[in-house]
Every structure is written in structure tokens, then in C-alpha cells.
C-alpha positions, 0 to 999 in steps of 0.5 A: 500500500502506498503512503496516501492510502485513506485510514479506513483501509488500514488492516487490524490492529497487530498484537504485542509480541512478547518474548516467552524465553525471558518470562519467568513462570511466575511471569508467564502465569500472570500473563495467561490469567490476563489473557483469560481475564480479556478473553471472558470481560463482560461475560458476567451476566452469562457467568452468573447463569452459568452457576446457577445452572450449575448449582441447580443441577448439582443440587437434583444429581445429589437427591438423585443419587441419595435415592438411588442409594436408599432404593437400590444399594448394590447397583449403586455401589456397584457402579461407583466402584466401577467408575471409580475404578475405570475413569482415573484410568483415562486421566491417568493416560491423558496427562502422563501421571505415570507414577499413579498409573504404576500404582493404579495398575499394582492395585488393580492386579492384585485386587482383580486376583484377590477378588478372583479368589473371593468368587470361586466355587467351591470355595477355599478354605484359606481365602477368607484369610488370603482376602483379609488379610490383603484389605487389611494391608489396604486400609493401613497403607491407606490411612497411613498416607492419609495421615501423612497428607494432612500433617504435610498440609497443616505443616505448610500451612503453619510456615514450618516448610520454612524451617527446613528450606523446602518450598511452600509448593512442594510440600503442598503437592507432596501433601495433597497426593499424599492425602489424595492417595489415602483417600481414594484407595482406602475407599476402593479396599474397602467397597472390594473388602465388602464385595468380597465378604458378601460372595464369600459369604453367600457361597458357603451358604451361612450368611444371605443378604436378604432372607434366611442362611441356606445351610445351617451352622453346626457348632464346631465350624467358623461360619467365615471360613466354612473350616472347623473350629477345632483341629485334631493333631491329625487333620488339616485346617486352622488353628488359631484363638476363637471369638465368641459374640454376644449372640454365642456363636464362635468363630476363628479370631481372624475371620471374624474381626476380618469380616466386621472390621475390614468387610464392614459387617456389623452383624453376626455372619449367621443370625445378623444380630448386632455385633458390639465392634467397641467391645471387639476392639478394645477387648483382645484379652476376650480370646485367653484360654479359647481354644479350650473353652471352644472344646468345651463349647462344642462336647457340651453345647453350653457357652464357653468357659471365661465369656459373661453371660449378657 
């Protein structure tokens, strides 16, 4: 164009170009933020419907999962654990968190097998232990993490990263994928835990969700394991302590604190009467002398010997 050209013609405005090389990240951060701010300038009032919108749906998605839950519970729980499970994946994936994925698939090879195990038929009698023993492992892990995540929050937050040079954003990260990893796989160790109990459970045939046991419960078997409770020298089975409940039905000390503490029962794996989890827990002197009490139990069909009568 020539120099007398009219000023109407003159073509758009250029943009300032701006050298990245020289910016620092906290300068390239404040950049990005003004360029989001002059993109959406004077979109308030669509902003403003857009979280209505928002809150509303957010609102009727929660009464609608509540009734689901109340009306529906295995399908819900089902398929949260599916999603759960199966949508980090793809995040995973997507933004290169391979230290999560490593973790993710570990995890998920271990329970698939686990829970393998849990829904074979006939059932082993080692699985039950094999299956609690492992979500015990889970939920320590799990809490133990949780625990180290929070600390770390509340340490950066008070300023004490100060003390040891460390960076407010690092041991913020470090305490939010810590916290992170507590939560989310103490949740799926413990829904895996319950699936499992309940197809353990349902296939020896002692406990049914809904109605009556199918098999009836002789006093010399653990309703969990479906083993003996009692072992002659001669035969092949367990030999551990025995936990008698309010209710007087007798099982292995494992199996049962396994079934109410890690698969989340909190009723007898026979008659479902209300199990006492404080009195469990904080009376591990309950189970002195039980294995001679049991036989006793079991030659003469009376409570065993050292337990209150309620």
C-alpha cells in the first residue's frame, strides 16, 4: 500500500509480541490469567447463569443419587466402584501421571486376583484369610498416607516448610497426593473388602443378604471360613484363638474381626444380630484360654468357659 492510502483501509490492529524465553513462570502465569481475564470481560451476566445452572443441577444429581442409594444399594455401589475404578484410568493416560498409573495398575492386579479368589466355587478354605488379610494391608497403607497428607498440609500451612528450606509448593503437592492417595484407595479396599465378604459369604451358604442362611451352622465350624473350629493333631485346617459374640456363636479370631472390621459387617455372619465392634476392639484379652473353652463349647453345647453371660 502506498503512503496516501485513506485510514479506513488500514488492516487490524497487530498484537504485542512478547518474548516467552525471558518470562519467568511466575511471569508467564500472570500473563495467561490476563489473557483469560480479556478473553471472558463482560461475560458476567452469562457467568452468573452459568452457576446457577450449575448449582441447580448439582443440587437434583445429589437427591438423585441419595435415592438411588436408599432404593437400590448394590447397583449403586456397584457402579461407583466401577467408575471409580475405570475413569482415573483415562486421566491417568491423558496427562502422563505415570507414577499413579504404576500404582493404579499394582492395585488393580492384585485386587482383580484377590477378588478372583473371593468368587470361586467351591470355595477355599484359606481365602477368607488370603482376602483379609490383603484389605487389611489396604486400609493401613491407606490411612497411613492419609495421615501423612494432612500433617504435610497443616505443616505448610503453619510456615514450618520454612524451617527446613523446602518450598511452600512442594510440600503442598507432596501433601495433597499424599492425602489424595489415602483417600481414594482406602475407599476402593474397602467397597472390594465388602464385595468380597458378601460372595464369600453367600457361597458357603451361612450368611444371605436378604432372607434366611441356606445351610445351617453346626457348632464346631467358623461360619467365615466354612473350616472347623477345632483341629485334631491329625487333620488339616486352622488353628488359631476363637471369638465368641454376644449372640454365642464362635468363630476363628481372624475371620471374624476380618469380616466386621475390614468387610464392614456389623452383624453376626449367621443370625445378623448386632455385633458390639467397641467391645471387639478394645477387648483382645476376650480370646485367653479359647481354644479350650471352644472344646468345651462344642462336647457340651453350653457357652464357653471365661465369656459373661449378657
Amino acid at each position: 500500500m502506498d503512503a496516501g492510502a485513506a485510514p479506513g483501509l488500514e488492516g487490524p490492529p497487530q498484537q504485542e509480541q512478547i518474548s516467552h524465553t525471558k518470562l519467568s513462570a511466575d511471569d508467564e502465569w500472570n500473563l495467561q490469567q490476563e489473557r483469560m481475564y480479556r478473553l471472558h470481560r463482560g461475560h458476567e451476566s452469562m457467568h452468573l447463569e452459568m452457576i446457577v445452572v450449575f448449582l441447580c443441577a448439582l443440587v437434583v444429581a445429589q437427591v438423585v443419587l441419595v435415592r438411588w442409594r436408599q432404593r437400590h444399594g448394590r447397583s449403586y455401589n456397584l457402579v461407583t466402584l466401577l467408575q471409580m475404578w475405570v475413569v482415573p484410568l483415562y486421566f491417568t493416560i491423558k496427562l502422563y501421571w505415570w507414577r499413579f498409573l504404576s500404582m493404579w495398575g499394582m492395585f488393580s492386579v492384585i485386587t482383580s486376583y484377590i477378588l478372583f479368589r473371593a468368587t470361586r466355587k467351591p470355595l477355599s478354605g484359606r481365602t477368607p484369610r488370603l482376602v483379609y488379610k490383603w484389605f487389611l494391608l489396604i486400609y493401613k497403607l491407606s490411612y497411613a498416607f492419609g495421615v501423612v497428607g494432612y500433617l504435610a498440609i497443616i505443616f505448610t500451612m503453619c510456615g514450618f516448610n520454612l524451617f527446613f528450606r523446602i518450598k511452600a509448593r512442594d510440600s503442598m503437592d507432596f501433601g495433597i497426593v499424599s492425602l489424595f492417595y489415602g483417600l481414594y484407595y482406602g475407599v476402593m479396599g474397602r467397597d472390594f473388602a465388602e464385595i468380597c465378604s458378601d460372595y464369600m459369604a453367600s457361597t458357603l451358604g451361612f450368611y444371605s443378604v436378604s432372607g434366611m442362611p441356606t445351610r445351617s451352622l453346626s457348632d464346631d465350624i467358623c461360619a467365615v471360613c466354612g473350616q472347623k473350629i477345632i483341629v485334631e493333631l491329625d487333620e488339616e485346617g486352622l488353628i488359631e484363638n476363637t471369638y465368641q459374640l454376644s449372640c454365642k456363636h464362635v468363630f476363628h479370631e481372624f475371620c471374624i474381626r476380618g469380616w466386621c472390621i475390614v468387610g464392614k459387617k456389623q452383624t453376626c455372619p449367621y443370625c445378623k444380630e448386632k455385633v458390639d465392634l467397641k467391645r471387639m476392639i478394645n477387648n483382645p484379652l476376650a480370646t485367653v484360654s479359647s481354644i479350650a473353652c471352644s472344646q468345651e463349647f462344642i462336647r457340651e453345647k453350653n457357652p464357653p468357659c471365661g465369656f459373661p453371660k449378657d
